[in-house]
C-alpha angles and dihedrals in degrees: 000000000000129000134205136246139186130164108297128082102243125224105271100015126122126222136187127211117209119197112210104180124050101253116109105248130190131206110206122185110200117192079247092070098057114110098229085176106062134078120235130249143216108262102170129072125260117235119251133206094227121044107204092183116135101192142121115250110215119203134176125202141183133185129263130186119243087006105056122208111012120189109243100181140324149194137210126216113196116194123203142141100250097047122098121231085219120082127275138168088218096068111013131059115210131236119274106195111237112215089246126035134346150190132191142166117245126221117188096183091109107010123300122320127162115212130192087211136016138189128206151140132288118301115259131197094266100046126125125180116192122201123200115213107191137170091032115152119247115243090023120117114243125189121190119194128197113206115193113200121191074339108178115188092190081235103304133127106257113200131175096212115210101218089182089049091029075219112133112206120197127248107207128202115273150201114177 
């Protein structure tokens, strides 16, 4: 499902705010600045019985003692035939470093610019998408999993290749 938005920050609703220049900004609400007068509006999806989302799921774990594999981070790539493989805030969120470990995809298409989540078009036969994993501790046991939901190839082999191990692992179609 889809939700709405509209100027306003909505009760209950979370926001981010990304500084592109290297000046220190600072974002200041006053009691002066709330809308008594709106009404508010439905800013978060609806679920829906079908998920029609063919996308990769990327998750990073560590583990923990006494609690087993924790996620650390993680990133979603959404494929579909009217997305764009550039950037664009439209359709991709960028990356906000965590203190620990991260993970990110990377898209080159106009320097470098690490995304949390990135959509594009279908895959094609020619298509690589690098991640960058940063900040990780040395001696700790990582797992990343790679989730494929309604996940279409266009009949293509998908493989997450392990430059640190030279090892390739294969994504298979999914639905679910």
């Amino acid at each position: 499902g889809v939700g709405n938005t509209n100027n306003y920050v909505q009760p209950g609703q979370a926001i981010f705010v990304r500084n592109n220049s290297s000046t220190s900004p600072a974002v200041e609400f006053r009691e002066s600045n709330k809308a008594t007068g709106s009404t508010a509006t439905s800013v978060f999806s609806l679920p829906i019985s079908i998920q029609t989302d063919n996308k990769l799921g990327i998750i990073l774990e560590r583990y923990v003692a006494n609690r087993g594999n924790v996620v650390m981070d993680g990133s979603t790539i959404l494929f579909g035939a009217d997305n764009s493989n550039e950037v664009l805030t439209t359709e991709d969120a960028g990356k906000i470093t965590n203190g620990n470990e991260n993970i990110a995809i990377v898209n080159n298409t106009k320097g470098t610019t690490l995304l949390s989540i990135e959509s594009r078009k279908p895959l094609n036969g020619q298509d690589t998408i690098p991640l960058r994993l940063w900040q990780v501790n040395n001696n700790t046991n990582y797992t990343l999993n790679i989730i494929p939901t309604y996940f279409t190839n266009n009949g293509k082999m998908v493989f997450l290749y392990d430059r640190h191990l030279n090892k390739q692992s294969y994504i298979r179609s999914g639905s679910d």
